[in-house]
C-alpha positions in Angstrom: 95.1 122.2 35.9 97.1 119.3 33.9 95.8 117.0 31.2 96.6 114.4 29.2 95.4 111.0 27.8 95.9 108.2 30.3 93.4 108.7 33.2 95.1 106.7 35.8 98.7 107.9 35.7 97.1 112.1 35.5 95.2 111.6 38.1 98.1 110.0 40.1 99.9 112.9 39.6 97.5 115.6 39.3 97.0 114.4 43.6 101.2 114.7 43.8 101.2 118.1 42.9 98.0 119.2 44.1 96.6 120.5 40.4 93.0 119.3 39.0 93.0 116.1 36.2 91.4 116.6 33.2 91.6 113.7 30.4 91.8 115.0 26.8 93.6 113.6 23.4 95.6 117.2 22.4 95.2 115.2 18.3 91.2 116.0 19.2 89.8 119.7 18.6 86.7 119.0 20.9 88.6 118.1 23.5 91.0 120.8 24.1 88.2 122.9 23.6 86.5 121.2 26.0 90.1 121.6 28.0 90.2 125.2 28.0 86.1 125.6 29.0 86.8 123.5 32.2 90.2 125.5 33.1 87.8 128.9 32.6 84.9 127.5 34.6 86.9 126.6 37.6 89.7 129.3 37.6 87.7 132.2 36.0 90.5 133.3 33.9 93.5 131.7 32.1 96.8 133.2 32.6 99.4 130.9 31.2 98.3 127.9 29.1 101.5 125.4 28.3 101.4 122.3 25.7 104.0 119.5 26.3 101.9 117.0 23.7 104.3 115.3 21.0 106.5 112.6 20.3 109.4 111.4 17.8 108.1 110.1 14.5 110.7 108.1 12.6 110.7 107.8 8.7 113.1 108.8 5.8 111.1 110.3 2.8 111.5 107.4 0.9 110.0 105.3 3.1 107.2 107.9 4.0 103.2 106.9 4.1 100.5 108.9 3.9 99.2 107.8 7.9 102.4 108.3 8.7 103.2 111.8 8.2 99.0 112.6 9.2 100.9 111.2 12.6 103.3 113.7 13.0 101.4 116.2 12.3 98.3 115.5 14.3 100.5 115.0 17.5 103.3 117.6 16.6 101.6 120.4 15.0 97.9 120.5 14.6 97.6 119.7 18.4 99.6 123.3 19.1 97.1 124.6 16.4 94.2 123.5 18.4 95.6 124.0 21.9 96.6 127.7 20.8 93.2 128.5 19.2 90.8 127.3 21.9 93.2 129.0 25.0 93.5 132.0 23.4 90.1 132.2 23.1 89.6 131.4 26.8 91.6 133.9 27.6 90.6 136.7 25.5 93.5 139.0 26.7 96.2 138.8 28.6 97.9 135.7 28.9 101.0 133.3 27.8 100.9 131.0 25.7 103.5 128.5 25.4 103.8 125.3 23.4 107.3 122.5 22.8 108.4 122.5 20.2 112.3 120.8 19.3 115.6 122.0 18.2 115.2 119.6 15.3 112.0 121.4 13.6 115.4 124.2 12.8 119.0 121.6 12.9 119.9 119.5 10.3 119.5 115.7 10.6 120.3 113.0 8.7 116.4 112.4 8.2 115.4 109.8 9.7 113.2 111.9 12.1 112.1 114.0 8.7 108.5 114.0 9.7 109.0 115.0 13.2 111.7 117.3 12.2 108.7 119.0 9.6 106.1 119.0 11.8 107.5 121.0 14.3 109.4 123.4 11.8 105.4 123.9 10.9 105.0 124.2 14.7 107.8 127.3 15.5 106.1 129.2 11.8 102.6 128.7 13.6 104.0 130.1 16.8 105.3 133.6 14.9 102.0 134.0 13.4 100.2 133.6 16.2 102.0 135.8 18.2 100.7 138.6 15.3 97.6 137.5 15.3 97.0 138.1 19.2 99.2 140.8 20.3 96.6 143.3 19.6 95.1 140.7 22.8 98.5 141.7 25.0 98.3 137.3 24.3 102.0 136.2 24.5 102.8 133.3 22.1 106.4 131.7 22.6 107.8 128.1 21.6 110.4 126.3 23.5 112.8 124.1 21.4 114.9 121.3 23.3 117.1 118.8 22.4 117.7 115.3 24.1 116.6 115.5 27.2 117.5 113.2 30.2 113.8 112.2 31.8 111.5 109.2 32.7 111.0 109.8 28.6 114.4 108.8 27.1 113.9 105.0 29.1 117.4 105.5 30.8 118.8 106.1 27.1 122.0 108.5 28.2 122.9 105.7 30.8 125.1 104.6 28.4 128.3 106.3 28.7 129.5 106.0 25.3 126.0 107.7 23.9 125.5 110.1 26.4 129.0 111.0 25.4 128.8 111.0 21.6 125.2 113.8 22.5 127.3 115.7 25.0 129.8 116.3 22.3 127.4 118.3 20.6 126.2 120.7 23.1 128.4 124.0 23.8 127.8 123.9 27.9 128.7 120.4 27.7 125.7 118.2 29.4 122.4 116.8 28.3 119.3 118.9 29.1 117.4 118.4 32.2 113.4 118.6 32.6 114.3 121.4 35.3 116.2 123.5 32.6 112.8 123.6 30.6 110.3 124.3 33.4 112.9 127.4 34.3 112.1 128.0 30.4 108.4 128.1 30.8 108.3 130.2 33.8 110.5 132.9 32.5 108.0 133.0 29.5 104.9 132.8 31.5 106.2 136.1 33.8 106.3 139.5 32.8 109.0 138.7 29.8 108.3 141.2 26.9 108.8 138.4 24.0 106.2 137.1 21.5 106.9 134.8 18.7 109.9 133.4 19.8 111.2 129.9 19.4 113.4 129.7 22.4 116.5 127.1 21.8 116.8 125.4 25.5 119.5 122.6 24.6 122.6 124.0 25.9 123.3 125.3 22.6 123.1 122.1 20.6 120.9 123.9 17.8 124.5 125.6 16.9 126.4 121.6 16.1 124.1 118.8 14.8 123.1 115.5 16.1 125.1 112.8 16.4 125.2 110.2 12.9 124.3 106.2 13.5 128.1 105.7 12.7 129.1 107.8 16.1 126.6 106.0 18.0 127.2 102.8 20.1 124.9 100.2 18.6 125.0 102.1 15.2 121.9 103.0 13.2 119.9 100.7 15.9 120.7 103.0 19.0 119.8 105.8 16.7 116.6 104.7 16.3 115.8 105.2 19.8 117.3 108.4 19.9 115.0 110.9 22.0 114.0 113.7 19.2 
């Protein structure tokens, strides 16, 4: 079963893959609730429950509003709260849990991601206590933290030789992540690994460097802006 907010594109791709569309809003408690009661009524059980829900929210703390940072932490941590609450309760033992989280809730930036950056250091804390909450359950709670990633989400960002270049730089094994090198990730975490509470770095060992500065960047604080988080 997949979900997510835009009916016409899940569904689309729920038919590729041969899974079952369900439309929920991961900001909104009823619905994942609501998630979680479907995934139970037609599989019986839950086994492994994953939440992908999040996005980039851009703001230095001077600049910082009050709807602004409820943004980032409705989509990047309260959403994990939610989704971790209601599937552990579907599952009631027995199960893994994992959420995405981002190598920038623990690496130093120059904070102009701040909010982002806090909300999911709020996310990998929530993840640890969780996993002591529910081991009594045999319930497996793990985080996975990337860094850039070259998808259909960075909007052909890391074409661009120079940048792609000035990221690469950062990571150890040389190359931006792939969306294959986190679903290998997930799967390990969803078998039989005996881990709980981890935040798993997947980002080639970028969480080790930093992130590029505007003034390494082609384009300057601009390209930054756009930077995938």
């Amino acid at each position: 079963m997949i979900a997510a907010r835009r009916a016409e594109l899940l569904t689309a791709f729920a038919e590729k893959i041969g899974a079952h569309a369900f439309v929920a809003d991961a900001r909104d408690e009823t619905q994942v609730a609501a998630l979680a009661q479907a995934a139970l009524e037609r599989f019986e059980r839950i086994d492994v429950a994953v939440n992908a829900a999040g996005a980039p929210v851009r703001s230095s703390v001077a600049q910082a509003t009050q709807a602004l940072l409820q943004e980032a932490l409705d989509l990047n941590y309260l959403a994990h709260v939610y989704f971790i609450k209601h599937m552990a309760l579907a599952m009631e033992r027995d199960g893994s849990i994992i959420v995405i989280s981002s190598m920038s809730g623990t690496c130093v930036t120059d904070g102009t991601v701040f909010p982002y950056s806090c909300a999911k250091a709020a996310t990998n804390c929530l993840v640890q206590c969780a996993a002591i909450e529910y081991g009594p359950r045999n319930i497996r709670v793990n985080a996975i933290l990337p860094g850039p990633i070259e998808s259909a989400a960075s909007r052909g960002l890391f074409k661009n030789a120079p940048l792609r270049q000035a990221f690469e730089k950062e990571v150890p094994l040389g190359r931006i992540a792939q969306p294959e090198d986190l679903a290998d990730a997930a799967l390990w975490l969803a078998g039989p690994a005996f881990v709980t509470g981890l935040n798993l770095q997947v980002n080639g060992g970028m969480f080790l460097s930093r992130f590029p500065t505007p003034s390494e960047l082609p384009g300057g604080a601009a390209a930054y802006q756009k930077r995938p988080g």
